[in-house]
N, C-alpha and C positions, 0 to 999 in steps of 0.2 A: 610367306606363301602357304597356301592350305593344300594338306595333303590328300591328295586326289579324291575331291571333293564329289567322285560319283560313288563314293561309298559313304554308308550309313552306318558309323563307327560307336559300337557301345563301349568298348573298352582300349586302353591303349598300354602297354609295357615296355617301358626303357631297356635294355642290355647295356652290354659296356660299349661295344660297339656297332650295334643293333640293335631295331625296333620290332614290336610285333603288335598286331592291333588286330582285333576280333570284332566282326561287323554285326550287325541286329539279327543278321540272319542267321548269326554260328560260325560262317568262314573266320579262317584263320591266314593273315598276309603278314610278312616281314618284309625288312628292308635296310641296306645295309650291309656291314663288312657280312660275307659270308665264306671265309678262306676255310673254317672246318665244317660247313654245311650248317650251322645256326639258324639259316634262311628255312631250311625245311622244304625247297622244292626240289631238291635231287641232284644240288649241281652246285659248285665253292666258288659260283661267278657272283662278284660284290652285284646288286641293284638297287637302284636311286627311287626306285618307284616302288610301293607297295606288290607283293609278288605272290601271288596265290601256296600256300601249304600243302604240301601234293599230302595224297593217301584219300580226299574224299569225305573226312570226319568231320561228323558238329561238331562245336567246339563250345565248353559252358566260360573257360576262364584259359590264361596263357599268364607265363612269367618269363623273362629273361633273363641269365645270366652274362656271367663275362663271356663264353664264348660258346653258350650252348642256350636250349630254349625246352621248355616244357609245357603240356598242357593236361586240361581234364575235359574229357568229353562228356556230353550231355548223358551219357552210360552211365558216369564216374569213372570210366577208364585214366590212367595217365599214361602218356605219350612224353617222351622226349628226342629231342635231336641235335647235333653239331658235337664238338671236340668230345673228342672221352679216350684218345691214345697219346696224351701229355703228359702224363702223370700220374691223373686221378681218374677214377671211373665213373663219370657224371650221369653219364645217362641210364644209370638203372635198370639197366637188363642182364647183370652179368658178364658185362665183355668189357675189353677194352679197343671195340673197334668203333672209328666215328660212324655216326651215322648222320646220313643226307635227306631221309626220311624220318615222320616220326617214328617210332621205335615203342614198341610197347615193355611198360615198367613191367620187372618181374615182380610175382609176389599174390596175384589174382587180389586186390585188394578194390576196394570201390571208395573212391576218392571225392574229397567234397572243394578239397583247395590243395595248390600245391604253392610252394616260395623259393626262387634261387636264388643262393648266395654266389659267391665271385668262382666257387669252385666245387660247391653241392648244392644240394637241392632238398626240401622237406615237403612233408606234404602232412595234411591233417585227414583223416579217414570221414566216413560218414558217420562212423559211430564215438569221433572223437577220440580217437587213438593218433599219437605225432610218431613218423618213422621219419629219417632220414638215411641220404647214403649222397656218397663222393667220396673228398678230400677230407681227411679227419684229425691231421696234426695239431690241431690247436686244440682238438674237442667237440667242435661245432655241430656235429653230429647228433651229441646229448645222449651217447650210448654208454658211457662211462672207459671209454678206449679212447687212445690217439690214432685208430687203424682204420686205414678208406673202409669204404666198401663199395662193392656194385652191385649189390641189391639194397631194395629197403631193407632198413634197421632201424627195430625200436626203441623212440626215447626213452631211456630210464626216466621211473619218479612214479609210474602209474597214475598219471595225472590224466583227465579229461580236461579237451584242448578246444575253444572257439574259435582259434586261429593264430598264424605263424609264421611269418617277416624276415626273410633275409634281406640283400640286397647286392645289386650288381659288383660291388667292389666289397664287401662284407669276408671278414673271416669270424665272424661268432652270430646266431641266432636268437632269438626269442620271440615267444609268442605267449598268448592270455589265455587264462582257462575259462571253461564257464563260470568259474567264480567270481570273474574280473581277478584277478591275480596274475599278474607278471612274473614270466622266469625270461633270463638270460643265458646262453652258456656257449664255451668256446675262447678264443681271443680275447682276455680281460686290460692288456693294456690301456692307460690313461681312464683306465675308470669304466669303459662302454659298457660292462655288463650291469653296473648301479647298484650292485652288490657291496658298495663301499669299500673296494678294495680294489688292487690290480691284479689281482689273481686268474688266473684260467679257470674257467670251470667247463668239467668234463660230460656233467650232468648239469640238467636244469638247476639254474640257482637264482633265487625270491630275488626281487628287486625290493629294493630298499623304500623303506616311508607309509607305509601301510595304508595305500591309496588303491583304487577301485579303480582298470582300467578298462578301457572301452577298442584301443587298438596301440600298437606300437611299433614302430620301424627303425630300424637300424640303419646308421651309415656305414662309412667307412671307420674311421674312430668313434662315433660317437653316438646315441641313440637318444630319441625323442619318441615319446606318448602321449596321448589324450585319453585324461579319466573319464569315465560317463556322469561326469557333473559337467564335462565341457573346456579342465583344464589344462594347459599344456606343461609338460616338463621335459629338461633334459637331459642327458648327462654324458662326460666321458671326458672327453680333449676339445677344449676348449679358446684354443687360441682361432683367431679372426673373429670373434665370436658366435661362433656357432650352437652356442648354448642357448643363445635366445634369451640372457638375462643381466643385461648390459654389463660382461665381463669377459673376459679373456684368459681366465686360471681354468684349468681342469677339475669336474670336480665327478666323484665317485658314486655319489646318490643323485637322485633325479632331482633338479631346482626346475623354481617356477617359472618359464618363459614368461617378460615383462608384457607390458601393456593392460593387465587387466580383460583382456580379450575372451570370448567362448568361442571355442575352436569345434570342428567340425571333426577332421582330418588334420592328418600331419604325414607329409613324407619327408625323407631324410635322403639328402644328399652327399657326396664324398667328402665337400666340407661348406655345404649349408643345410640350409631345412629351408621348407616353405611348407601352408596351411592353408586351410580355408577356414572361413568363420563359418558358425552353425546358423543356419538357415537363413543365411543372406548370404551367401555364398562368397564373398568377399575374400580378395588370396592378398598373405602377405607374409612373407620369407627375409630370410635373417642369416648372417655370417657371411662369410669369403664370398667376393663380388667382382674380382678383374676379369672379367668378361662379359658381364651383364646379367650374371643368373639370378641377381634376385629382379629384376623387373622395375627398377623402379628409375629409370631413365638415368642410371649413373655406375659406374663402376666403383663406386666406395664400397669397401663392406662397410656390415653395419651388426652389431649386436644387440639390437633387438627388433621386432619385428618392424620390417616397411612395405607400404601397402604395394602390392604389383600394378604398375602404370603411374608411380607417382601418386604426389600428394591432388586431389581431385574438391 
């Protein structure tokens, strides 16, 4: 079924248990669990249908987390909204009160992109500076501390940043510099940060292989990239095969996802991935499949890529 198909949808973002999609025009609708205000229209009643984001604001981009949502308005403003009295201070104003509405980030910054992970949030500035703030036990933050925070806080490394990939179920980050250069850091179990090790890292840390990258995403264990040559790799935990390289072992540095393929895009799931090819737009997704997520009219996984809809 298509989602309310009198909207004219430029963009669309997953949460763990929420959606959010941004139309041509700027609005901003959710939809979906909404028990700590996720939704962003003023009220914790779950809805099934796209739901208009009260406050009134353009809106340039939106991300979802586990149980909160953020955006950048066409200002470069960032807004966030939903749980932030759980534990962690997700919505970046300084408090730890939910909010129902969007909520403006403290910090007067002017935002070009922002990315949530399962329990923070980052964002990359206009002038290429990475702050984050939430949940910060693991590191994911990239401040060189294991301590939340509820305002932005700056990544250590002094790096310039082209952008910066959490993910809904995500306890560790990374993102590319202008230089094409890969960092990771945060949650280093089974390998995710591709630093070649299982280590934590508190600060940005290189990914391994000395490849030129173009974008990168993290799962839940595991993360995948596309170079700007076009190629795919993976790395982390590896079992069902989610590595994309017809195997099932865990491995620490990024491998080559199989097929021989030029890849467009790559997004990463809690335990697949799927891509599109470059410029023929062609999707085809790899790993853990009892429920259908990779598309390909069967629930086997499968360890290396298969085309969405079957063989054609």
């Amino acid at each position: 079924m298509l989602v309310s198909s009198e909207f004219a949808w430029a963009s669309v973002s997953a949460g763990f248990y929420h959606t959010c999609g941004l139309t041509t025009a700027g609005d901003a609708y959710c939809w979906g669990r909404n028990d700590f205000g996720q939704l962003g229209d003023g009220s914790t009643t779950n809805h099934y249908t796209p739901t208009l984001v009260s406050g009134g604001l353009t809106w340039a981009s939106l991300t979802s987390g586990y149980l909160h949502t953020c955006g950048v308005t066409t200002a470069g403003d960032a807004y966030c909204w939903g749980g932030n009295d759980w534990g962690q201070p997700i919505i970046g104003d300084g408090s730890t009160t939910n909010r129902y509405t969007p909520t403006l980030v403290s910090g007067g910054l002017t935002w070009g992109s922002l990315t949530s992970g399962s329990q923070h949030t980052c964002g990359v500035t206009t002038a290429g500076e990475a702050y984050c703030w939430g949940y910060n036990g693991d590191g994911q933050l990239g401040d060189g501390t294991t301590t939340d925070r509820s305002i932005p806080t700056l990544v250590s490394g002094g790096l310039t940043w082209a952008s910066l990939s959490g993910g809904s179920g995500t306890y560790h980050t990374c993102g590319v510099t202008t230089a094409g250069d890969a960092y990771c850091w945060g949650l280093g179990s089974y390998g995710r940060l591709g630093t070649g090790s299982t280590t934590n890292h508190h600060t940005p840390a290189l990914v391994s292989g000395g490849l030129t990258w173009g974008s990168i995403s993290p799962g839940r264990d595991h993360t995948c990239g596309v170079t700007t040559g076009g190629d795919a790799y993976c790395w982390g935990e590896g079992a069902d095969g989610k590595l994309g390289n017809a195997r099932d072992t865990d491995r620490y540095a990024p491998v080559l996802v199989s097929g021989g393929l030029t890849w467009g895009s790559i997004t990463t799931g809690r335990f697949h991935a799927c891509g599109l090819l470059k410029s023929i737009g062609v999707g085809y997704c790899w790993g853990s499949n009892p429920y259908g997520e990779l598309g390909d009219q069967t629930n086997t996984s499968s360890s290396v890529p298969v085309r969405v809809g079957g063989s054609w």
